[in-house]
PyMOL Python script that loads the backbone (N, CA, C, O; Angstrom):
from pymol import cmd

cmd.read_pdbstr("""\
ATOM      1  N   UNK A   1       0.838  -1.196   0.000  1.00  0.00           N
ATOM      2  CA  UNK A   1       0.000   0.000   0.000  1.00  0.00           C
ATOM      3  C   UNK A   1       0.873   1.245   0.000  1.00  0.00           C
ATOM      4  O   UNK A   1       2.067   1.113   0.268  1.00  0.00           O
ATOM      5  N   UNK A   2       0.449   2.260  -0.237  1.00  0.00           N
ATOM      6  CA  UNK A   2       0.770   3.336  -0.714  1.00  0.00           C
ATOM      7  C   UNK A   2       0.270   4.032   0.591  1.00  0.00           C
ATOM      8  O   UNK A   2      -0.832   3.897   1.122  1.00  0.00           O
ATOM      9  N   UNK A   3       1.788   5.151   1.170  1.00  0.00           N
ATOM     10  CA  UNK A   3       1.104   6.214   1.795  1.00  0.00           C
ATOM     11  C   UNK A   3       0.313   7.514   1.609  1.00  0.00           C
ATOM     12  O   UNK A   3       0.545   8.325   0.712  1.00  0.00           O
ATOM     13  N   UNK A   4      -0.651   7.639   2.548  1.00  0.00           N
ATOM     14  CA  UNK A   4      -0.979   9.107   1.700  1.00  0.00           C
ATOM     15  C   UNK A   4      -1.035  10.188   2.313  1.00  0.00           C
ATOM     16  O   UNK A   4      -1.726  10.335   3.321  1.00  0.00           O
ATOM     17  N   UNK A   5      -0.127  11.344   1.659  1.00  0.00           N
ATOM     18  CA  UNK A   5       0.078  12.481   2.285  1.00  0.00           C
ATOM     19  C   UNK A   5      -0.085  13.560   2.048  1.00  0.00           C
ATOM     20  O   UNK A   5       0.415  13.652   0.927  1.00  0.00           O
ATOM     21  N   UNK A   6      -0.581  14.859   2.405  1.00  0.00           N
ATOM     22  CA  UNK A   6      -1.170  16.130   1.789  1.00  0.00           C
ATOM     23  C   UNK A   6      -0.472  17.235   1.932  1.00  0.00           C
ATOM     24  O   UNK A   6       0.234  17.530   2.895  1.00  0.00           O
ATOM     25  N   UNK A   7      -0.695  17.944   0.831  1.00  0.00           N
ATOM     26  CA  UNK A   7      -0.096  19.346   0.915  1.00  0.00           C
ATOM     27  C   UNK A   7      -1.047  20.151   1.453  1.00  0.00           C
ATOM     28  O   UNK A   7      -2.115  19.963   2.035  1.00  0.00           O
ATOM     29  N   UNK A   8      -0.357  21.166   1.096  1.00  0.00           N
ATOM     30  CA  UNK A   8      -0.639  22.871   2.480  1.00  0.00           C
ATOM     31  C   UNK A   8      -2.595  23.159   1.653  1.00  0.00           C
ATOM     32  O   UNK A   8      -3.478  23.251   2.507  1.00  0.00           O
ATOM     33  N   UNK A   9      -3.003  23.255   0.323  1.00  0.00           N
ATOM     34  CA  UNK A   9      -3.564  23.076  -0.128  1.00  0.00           C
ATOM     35  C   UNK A   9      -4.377  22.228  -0.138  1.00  0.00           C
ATOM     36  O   UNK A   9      -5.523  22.515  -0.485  1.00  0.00           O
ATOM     37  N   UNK A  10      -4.041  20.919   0.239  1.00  0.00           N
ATOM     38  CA  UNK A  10      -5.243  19.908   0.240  1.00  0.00           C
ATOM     39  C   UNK A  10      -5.536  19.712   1.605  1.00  0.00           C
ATOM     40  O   UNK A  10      -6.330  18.845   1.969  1.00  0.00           O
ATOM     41  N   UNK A  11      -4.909  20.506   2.428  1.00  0.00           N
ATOM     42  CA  UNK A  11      -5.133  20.351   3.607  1.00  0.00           C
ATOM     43  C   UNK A  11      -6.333  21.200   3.975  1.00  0.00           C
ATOM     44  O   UNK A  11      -7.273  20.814   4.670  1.00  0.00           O
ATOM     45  N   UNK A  12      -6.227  22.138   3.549  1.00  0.00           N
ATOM     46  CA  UNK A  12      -7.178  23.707   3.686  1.00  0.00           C
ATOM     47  C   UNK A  12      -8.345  23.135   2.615  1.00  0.00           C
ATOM     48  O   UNK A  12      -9.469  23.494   2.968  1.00  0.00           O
ATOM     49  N   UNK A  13      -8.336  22.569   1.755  1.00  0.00           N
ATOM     50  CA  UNK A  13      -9.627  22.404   1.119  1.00  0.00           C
ATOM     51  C   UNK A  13     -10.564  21.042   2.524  1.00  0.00           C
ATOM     52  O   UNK A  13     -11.744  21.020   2.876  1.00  0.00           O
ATOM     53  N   UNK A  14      -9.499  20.210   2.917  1.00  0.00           N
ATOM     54  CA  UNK A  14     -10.185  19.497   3.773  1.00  0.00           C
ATOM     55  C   UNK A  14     -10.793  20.006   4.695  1.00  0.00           C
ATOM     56  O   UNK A  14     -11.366  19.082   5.272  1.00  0.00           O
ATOM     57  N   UNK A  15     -11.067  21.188   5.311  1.00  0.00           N
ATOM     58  CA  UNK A  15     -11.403  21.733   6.246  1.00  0.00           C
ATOM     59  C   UNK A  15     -12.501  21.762   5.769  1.00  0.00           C
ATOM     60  O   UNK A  15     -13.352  21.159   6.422  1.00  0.00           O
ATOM     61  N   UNK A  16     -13.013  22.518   4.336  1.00  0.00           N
ATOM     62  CA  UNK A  16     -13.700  22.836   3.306  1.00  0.00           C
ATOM     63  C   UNK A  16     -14.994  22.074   3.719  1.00  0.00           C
ATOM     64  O   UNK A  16     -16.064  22.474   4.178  1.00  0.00           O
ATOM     65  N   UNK A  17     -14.460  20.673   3.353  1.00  0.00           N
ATOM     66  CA  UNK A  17     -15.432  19.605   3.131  1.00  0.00           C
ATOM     67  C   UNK A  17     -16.151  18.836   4.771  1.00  0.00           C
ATOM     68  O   UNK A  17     -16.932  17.888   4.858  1.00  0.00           O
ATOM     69  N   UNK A  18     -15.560  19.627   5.839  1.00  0.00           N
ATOM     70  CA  UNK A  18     -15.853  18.715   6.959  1.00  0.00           C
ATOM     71  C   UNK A  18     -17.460  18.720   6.992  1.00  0.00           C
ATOM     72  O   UNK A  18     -18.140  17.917   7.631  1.00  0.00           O
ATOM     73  N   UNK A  19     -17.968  19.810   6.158  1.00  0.00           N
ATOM     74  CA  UNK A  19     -19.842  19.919   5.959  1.00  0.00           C
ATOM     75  C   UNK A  19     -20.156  19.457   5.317  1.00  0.00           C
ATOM     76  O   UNK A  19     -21.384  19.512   5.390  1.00  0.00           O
ATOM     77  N   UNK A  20     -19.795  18.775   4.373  1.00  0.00           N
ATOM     78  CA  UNK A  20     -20.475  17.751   3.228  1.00  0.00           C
ATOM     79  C   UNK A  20     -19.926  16.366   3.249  1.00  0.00           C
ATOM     80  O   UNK A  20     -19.017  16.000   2.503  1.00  0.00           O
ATOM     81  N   UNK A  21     -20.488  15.644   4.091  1.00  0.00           N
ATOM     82  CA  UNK A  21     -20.949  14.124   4.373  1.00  0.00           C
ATOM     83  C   UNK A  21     -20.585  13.181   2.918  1.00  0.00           C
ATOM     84  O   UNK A  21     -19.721  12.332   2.700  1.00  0.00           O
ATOM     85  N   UNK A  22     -21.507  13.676   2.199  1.00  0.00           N
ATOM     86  CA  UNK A  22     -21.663  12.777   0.411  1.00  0.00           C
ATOM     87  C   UNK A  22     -20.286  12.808   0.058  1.00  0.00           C
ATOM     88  O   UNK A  22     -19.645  11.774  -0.132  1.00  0.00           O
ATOM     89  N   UNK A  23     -19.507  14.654  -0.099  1.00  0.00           N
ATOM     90  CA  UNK A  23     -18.295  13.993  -0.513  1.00  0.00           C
ATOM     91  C   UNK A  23     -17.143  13.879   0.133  1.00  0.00           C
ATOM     92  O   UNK A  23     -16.040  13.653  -0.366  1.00  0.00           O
ATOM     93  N   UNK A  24     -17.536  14.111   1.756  1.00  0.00           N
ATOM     94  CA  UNK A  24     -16.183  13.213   2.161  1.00  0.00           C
ATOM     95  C   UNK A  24     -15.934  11.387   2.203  1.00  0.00           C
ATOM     96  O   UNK A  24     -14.919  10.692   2.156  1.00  0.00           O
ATOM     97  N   UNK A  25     -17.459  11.061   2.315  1.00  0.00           N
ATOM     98  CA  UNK A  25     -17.437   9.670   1.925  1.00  0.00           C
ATOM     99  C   UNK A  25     -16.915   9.408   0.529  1.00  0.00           C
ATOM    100  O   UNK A  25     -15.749   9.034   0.649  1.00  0.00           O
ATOM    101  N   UNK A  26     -17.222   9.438  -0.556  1.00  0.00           N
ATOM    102  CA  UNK A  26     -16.633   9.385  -1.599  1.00  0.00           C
ATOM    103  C   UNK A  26     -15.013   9.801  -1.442  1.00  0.00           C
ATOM    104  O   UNK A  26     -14.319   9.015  -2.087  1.00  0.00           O
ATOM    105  N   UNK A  27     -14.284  10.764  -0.796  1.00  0.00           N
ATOM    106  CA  UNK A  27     -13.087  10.646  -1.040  1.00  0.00           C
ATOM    107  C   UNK A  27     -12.460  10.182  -0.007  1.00  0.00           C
ATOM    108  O   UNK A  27     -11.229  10.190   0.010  1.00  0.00           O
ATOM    109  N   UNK A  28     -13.278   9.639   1.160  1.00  0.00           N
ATOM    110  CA  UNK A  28     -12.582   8.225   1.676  1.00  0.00           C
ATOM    111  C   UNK A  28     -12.292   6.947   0.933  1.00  0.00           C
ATOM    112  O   UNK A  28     -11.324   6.208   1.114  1.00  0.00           O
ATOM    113  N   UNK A  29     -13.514   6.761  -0.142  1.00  0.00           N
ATOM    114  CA  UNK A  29     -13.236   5.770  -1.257  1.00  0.00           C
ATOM    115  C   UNK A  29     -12.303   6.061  -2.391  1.00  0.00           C
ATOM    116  O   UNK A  29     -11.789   5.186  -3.089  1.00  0.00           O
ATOM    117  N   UNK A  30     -12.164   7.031  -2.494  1.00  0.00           N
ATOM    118  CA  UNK A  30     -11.451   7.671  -3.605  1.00  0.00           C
ATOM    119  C   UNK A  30      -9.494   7.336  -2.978  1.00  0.00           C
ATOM    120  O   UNK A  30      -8.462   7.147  -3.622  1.00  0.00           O
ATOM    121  N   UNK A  31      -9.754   7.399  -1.610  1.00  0.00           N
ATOM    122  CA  UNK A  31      -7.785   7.599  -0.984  1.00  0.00           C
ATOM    123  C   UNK A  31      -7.906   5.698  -1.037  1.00  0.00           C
ATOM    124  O   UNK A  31      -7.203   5.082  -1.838  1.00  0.00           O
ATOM    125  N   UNK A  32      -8.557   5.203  -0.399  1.00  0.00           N
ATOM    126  CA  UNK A  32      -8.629   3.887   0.010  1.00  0.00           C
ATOM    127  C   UNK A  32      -7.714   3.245  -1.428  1.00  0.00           C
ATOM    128  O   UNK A  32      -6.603   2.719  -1.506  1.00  0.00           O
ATOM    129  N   UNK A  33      -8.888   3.612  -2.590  1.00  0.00           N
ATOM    130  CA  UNK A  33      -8.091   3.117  -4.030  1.00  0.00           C
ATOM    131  C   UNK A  33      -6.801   3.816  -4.362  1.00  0.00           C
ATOM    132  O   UNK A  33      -5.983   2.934  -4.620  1.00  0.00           O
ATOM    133  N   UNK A  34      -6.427   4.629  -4.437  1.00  0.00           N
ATOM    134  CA  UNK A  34      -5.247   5.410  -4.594  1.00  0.00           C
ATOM    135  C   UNK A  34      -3.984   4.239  -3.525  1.00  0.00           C
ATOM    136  O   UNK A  34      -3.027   3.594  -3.951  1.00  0.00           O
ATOM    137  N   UNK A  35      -4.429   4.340  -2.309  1.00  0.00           N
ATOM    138  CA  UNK A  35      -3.394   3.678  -1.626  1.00  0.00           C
ATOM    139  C   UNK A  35      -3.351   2.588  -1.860  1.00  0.00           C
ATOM    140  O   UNK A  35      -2.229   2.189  -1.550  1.00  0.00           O
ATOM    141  N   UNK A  36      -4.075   1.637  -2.336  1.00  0.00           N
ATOM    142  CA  UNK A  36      -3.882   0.705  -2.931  1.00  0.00           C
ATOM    143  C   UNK A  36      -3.266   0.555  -4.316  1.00  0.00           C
ATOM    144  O   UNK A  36      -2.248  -0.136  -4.343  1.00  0.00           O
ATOM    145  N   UNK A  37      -3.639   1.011  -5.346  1.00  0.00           N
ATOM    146  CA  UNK A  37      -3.175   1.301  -6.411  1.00  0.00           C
ATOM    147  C   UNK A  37      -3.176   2.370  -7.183  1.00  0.00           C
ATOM    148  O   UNK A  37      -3.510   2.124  -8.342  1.00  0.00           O
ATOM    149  N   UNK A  38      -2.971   3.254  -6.996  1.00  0.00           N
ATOM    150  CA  UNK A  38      -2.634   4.743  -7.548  1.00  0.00           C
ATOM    151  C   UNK A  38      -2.907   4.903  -9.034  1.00  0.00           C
ATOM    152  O   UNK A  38      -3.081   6.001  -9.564  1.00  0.00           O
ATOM    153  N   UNK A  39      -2.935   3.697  -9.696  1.00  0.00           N
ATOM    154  CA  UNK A  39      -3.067   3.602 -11.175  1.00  0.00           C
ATOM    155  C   UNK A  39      -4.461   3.822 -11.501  1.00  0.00           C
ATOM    156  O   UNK A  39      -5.021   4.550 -12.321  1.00  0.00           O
ATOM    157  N   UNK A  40      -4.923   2.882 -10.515  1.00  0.00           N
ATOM    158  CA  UNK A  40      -6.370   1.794 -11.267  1.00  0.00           C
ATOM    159  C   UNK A  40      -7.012   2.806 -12.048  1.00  0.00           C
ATOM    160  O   UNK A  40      -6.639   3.974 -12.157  1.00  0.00           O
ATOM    161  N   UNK A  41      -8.125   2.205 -12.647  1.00  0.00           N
ATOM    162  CA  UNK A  41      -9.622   2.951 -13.721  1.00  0.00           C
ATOM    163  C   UNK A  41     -10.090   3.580 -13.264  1.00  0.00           C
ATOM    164  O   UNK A  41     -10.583   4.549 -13.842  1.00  0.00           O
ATOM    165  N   UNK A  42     -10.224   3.330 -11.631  1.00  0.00           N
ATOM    166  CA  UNK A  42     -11.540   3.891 -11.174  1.00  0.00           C
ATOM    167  C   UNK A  42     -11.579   5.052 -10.526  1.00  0.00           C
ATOM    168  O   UNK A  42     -10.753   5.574  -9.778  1.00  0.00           O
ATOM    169  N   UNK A  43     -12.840   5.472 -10.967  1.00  0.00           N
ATOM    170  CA  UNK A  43     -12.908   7.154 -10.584  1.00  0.00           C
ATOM    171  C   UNK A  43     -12.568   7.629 -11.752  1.00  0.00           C
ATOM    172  O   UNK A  43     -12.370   8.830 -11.567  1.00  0.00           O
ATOM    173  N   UNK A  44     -12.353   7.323 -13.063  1.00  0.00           N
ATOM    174  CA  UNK A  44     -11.933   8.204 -14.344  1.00  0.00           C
ATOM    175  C   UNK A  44     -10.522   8.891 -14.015  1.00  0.00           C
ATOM    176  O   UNK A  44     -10.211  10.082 -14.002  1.00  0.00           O
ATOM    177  N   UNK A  45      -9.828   7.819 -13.774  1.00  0.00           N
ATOM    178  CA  UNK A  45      -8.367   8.252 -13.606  1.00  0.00           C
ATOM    179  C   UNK A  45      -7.909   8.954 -14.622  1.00  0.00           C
ATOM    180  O   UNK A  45      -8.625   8.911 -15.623  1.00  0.00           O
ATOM    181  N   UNK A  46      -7.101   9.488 -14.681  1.00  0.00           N
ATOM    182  CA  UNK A  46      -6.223  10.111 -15.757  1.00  0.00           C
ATOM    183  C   UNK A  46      -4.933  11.002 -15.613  1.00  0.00           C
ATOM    184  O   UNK A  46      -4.725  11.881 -14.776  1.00  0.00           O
ATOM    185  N   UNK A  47      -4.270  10.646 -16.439  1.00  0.00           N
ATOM    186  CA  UNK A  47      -2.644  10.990 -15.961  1.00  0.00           C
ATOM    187  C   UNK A  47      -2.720  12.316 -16.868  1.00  0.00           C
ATOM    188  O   UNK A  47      -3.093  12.249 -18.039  1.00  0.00           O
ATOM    189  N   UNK A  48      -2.317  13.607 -16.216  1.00  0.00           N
ATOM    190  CA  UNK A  48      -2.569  15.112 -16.356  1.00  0.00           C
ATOM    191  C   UNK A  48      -1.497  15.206 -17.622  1.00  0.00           C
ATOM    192  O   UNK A  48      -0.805  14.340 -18.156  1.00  0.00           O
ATOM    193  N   UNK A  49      -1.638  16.463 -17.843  1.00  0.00           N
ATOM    194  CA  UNK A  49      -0.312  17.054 -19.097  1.00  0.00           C
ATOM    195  C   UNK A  49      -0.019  18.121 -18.801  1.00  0.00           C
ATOM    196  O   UNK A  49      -0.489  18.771 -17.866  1.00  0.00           O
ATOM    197  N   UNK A  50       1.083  18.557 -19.822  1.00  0.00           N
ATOM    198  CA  UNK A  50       1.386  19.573 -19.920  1.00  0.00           C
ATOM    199  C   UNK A  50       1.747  20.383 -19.128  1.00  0.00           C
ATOM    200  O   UNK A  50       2.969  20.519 -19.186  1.00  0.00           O
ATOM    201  N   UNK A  51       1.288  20.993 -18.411  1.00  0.00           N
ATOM    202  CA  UNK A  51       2.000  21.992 -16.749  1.00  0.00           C
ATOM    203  C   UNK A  51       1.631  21.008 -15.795  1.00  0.00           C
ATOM    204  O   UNK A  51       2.036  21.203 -14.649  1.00  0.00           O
ATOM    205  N   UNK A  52       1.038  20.125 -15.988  1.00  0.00           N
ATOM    206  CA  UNK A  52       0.709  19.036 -14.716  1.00  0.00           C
ATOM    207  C   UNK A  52       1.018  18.084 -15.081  1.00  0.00           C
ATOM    208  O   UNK A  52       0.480  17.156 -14.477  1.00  0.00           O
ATOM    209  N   UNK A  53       1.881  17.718 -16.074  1.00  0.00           N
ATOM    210  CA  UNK A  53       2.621  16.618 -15.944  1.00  0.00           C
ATOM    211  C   UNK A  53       3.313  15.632 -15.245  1.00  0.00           C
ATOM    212  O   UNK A  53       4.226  16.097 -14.563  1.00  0.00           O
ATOM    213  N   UNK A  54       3.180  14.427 -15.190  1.00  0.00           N
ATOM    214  CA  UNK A  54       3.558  14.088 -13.506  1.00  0.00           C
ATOM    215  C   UNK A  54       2.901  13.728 -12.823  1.00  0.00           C
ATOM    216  O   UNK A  54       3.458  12.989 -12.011  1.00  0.00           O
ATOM    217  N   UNK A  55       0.834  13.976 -12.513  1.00  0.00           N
ATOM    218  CA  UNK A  55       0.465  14.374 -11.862  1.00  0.00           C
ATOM    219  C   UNK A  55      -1.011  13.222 -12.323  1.00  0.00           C
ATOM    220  O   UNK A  55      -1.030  12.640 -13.408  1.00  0.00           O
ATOM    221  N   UNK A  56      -1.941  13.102 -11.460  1.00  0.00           N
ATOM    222  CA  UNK A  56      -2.571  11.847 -11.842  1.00  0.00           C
ATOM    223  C   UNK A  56      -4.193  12.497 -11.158  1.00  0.00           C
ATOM    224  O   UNK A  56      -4.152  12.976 -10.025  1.00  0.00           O
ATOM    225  N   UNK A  57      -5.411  12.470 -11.837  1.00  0.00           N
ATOM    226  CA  UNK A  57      -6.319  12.388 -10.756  1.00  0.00           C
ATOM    227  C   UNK A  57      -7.225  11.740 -10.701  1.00  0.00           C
ATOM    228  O   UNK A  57      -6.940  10.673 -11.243  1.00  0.00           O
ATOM    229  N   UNK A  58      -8.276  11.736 -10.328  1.00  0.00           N
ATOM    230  CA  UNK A  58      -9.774  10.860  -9.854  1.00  0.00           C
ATOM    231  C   UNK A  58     -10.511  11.710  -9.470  1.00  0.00           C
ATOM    232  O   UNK A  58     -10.259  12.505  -8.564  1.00  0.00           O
ATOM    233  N   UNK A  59     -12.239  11.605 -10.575  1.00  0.00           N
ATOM    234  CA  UNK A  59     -12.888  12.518 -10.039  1.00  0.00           C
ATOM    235  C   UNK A  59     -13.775  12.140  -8.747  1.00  0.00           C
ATOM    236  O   UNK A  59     -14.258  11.034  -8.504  1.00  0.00           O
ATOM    237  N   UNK A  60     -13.875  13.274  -8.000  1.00  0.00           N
ATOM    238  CA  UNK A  60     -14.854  13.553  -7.088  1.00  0.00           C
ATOM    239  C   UNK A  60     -15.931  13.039  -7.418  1.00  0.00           C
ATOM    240  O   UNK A  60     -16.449  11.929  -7.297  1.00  0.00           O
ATOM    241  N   UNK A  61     -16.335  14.475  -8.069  1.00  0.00           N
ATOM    242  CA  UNK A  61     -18.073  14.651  -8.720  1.00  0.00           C
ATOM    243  C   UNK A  61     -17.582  15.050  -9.874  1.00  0.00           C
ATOM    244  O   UNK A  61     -16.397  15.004 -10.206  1.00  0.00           O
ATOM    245  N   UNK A  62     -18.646  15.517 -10.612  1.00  0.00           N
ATOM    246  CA  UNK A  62     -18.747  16.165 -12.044  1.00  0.00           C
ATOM    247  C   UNK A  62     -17.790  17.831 -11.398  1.00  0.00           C
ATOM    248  O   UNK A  62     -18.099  18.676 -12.238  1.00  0.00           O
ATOM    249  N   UNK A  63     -17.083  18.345 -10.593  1.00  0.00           N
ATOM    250  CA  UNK A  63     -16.441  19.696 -10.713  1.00  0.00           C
ATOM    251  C   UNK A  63     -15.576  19.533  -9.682  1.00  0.00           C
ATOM    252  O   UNK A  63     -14.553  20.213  -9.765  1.00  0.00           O
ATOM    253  N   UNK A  64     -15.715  18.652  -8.492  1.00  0.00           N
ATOM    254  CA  UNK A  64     -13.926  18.366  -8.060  1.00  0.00           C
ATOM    255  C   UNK A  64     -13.569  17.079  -8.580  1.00  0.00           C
ATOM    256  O   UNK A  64     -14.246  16.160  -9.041  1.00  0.00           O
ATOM    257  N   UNK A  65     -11.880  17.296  -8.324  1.00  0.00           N
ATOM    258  CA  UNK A  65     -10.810  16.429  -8.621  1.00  0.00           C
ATOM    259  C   UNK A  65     -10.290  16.328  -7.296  1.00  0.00           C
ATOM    260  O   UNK A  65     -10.231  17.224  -6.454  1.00  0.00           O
ATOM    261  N   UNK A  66      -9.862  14.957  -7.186  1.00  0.00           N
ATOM    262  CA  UNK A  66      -8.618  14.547  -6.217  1.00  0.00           C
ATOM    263  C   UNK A  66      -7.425  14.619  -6.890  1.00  0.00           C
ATOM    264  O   UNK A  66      -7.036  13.515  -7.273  1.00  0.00           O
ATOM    265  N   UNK A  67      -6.522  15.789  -7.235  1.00  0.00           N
ATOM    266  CA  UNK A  67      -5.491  15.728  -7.778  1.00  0.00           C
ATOM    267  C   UNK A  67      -3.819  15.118  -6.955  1.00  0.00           C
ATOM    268  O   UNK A  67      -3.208  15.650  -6.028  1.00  0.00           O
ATOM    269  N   UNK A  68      -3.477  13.851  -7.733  1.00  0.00           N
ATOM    270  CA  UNK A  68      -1.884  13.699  -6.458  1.00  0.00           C
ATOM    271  C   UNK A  68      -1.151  13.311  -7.489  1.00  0.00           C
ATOM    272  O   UNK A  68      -1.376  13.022  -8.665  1.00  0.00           O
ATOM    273  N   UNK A  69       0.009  13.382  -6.620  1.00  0.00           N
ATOM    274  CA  UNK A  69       1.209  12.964  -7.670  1.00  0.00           C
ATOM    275  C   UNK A  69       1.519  11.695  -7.148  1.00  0.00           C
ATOM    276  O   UNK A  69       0.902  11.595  -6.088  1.00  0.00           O
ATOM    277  N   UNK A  70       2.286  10.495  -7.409  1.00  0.00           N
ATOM    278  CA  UNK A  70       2.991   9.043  -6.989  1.00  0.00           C
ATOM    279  C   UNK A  70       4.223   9.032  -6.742  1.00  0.00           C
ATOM    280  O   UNK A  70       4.626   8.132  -7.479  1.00  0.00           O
ATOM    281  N   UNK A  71       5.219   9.489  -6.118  1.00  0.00           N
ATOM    282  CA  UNK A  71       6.207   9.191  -5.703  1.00  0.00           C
ATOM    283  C   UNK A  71       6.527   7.278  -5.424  1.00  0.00           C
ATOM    284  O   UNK A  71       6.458   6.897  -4.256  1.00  0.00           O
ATOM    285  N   UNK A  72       6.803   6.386  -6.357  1.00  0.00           N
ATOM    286  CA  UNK A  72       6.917   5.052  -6.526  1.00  0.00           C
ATOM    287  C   UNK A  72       8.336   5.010  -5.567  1.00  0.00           C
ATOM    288  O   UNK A  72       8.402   4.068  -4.778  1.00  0.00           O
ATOM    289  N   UNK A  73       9.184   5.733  -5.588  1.00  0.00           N
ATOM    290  CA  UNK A  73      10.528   5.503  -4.855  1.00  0.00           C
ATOM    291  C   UNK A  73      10.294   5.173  -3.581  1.00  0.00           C
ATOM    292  O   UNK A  73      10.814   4.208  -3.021  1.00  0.00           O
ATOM    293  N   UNK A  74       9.271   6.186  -2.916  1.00  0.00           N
ATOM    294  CA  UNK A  74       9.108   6.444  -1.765  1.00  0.00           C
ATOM    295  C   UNK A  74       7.964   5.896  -1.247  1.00  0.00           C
ATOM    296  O   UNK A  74       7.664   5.961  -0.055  1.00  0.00           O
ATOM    297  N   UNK A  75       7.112   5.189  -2.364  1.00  0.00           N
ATOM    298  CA  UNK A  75       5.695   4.487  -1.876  1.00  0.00           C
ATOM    299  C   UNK A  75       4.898   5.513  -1.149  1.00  0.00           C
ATOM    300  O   UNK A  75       4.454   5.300  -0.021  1.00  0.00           O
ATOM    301  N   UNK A  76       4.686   6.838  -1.921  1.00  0.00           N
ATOM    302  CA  UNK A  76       3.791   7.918  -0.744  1.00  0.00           C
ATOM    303  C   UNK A  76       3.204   8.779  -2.293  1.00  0.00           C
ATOM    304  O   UNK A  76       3.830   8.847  -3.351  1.00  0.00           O
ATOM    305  N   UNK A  77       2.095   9.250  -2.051  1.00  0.00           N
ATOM    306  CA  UNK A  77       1.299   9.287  -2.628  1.00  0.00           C
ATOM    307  C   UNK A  77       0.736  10.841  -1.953  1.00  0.00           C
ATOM    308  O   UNK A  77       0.174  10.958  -0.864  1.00  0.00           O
ATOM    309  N   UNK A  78       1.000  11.762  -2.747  1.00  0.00           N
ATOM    310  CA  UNK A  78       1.199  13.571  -2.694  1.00  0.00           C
ATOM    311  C   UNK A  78      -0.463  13.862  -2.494  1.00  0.00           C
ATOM    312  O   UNK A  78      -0.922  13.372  -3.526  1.00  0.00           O
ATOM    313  N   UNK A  79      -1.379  14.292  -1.872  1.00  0.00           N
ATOM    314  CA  UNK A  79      -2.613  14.689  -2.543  1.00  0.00           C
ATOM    315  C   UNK A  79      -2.399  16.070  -2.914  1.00  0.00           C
ATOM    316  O   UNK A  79      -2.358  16.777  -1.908  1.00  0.00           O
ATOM    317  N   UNK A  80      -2.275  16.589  -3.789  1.00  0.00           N
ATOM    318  CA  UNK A  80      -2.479  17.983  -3.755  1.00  0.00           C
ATOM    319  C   UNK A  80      -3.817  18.972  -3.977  1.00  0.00           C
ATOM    320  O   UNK A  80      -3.915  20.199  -3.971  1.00  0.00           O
ATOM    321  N   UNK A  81      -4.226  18.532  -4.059  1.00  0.00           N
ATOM    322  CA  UNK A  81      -6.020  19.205  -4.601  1.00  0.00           C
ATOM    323  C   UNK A  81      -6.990  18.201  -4.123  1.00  0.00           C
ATOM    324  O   UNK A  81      -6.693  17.007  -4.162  1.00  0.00           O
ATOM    325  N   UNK A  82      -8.089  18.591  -3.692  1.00  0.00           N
ATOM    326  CA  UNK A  82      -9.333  18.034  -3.664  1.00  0.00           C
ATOM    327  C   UNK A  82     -10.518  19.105  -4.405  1.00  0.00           C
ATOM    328  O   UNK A  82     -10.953  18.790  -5.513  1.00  0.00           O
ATOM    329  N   UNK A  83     -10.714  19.618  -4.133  1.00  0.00           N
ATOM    330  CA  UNK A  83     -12.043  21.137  -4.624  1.00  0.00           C
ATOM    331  C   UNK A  83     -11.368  21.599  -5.705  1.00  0.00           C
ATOM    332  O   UNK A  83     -10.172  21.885  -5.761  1.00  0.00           O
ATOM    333  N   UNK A  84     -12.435  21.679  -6.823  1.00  0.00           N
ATOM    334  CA  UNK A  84     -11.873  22.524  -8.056  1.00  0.00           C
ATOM    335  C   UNK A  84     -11.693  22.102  -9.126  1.00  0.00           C
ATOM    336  O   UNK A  84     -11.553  20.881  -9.048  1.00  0.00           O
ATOM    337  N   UNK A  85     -11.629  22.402  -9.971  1.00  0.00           N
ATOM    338  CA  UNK A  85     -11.203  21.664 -11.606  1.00  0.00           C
ATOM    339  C   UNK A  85      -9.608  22.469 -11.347  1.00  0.00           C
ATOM    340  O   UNK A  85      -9.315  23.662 -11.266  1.00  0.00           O
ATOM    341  N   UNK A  86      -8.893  21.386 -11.278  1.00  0.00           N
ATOM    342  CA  UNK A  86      -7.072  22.021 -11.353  1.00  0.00           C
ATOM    343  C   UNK A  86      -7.012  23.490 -10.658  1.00  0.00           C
ATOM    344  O   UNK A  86      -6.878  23.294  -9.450  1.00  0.00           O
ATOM    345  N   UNK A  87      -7.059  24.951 -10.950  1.00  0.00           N
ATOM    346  CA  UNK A  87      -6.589  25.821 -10.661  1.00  0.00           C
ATOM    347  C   UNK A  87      -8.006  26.597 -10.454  1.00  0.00           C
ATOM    348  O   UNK A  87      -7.880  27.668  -9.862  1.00  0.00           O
ATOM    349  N   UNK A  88      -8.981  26.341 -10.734  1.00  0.00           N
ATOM    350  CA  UNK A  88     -10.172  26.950 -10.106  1.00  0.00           C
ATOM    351  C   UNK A  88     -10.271  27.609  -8.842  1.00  0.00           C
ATOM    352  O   UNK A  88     -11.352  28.065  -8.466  1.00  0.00           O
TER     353      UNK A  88
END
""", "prot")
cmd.dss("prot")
cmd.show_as("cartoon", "prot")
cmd.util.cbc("prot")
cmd.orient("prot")
């Protein structure tokens, strides 16, 4: 398994969400898969481009992303975003 760890940013959006029940459940399911396999399908994975290259996410809902990066060396797993389409 994969650790998972947050930036200064995904930390402050978590605060965000401590009022909405629906999608903090969902991105308890959303880390669960990530730490397990960071790759998989699910959630409409997709590996970012271009200025976010590097960078991998899984949607929320239809307007957030769980955006993280994979550090494989280190088996730890970046969240950087939760709320937002990328830079929203």
């Amino acid at each position: 398994m994969h650790k998972i760890t947050y930036g200064k940013k995904a930390i402050k959006q978590l605060r965000i969400l401590d009022n909405n029940a629906k999608l903090l459940s969902k991105l308890s399911e959303i880390l669960l898969d990530i730490s397990t396999d960071p790759y998989s399908p699910n959630y409409n994975f997709e590996r970012l481009k271009y200025d976010l290259s590097g960078y991998c996410l899984k949607r929320l809902d239809q307007k957030n992303r769980v955006v993280y990066k994979v550090e494989d060396e280190i088996i730890t797993v970046l969240i950087v975003s939760i709320l937002g389409h990328y830079d929203d």
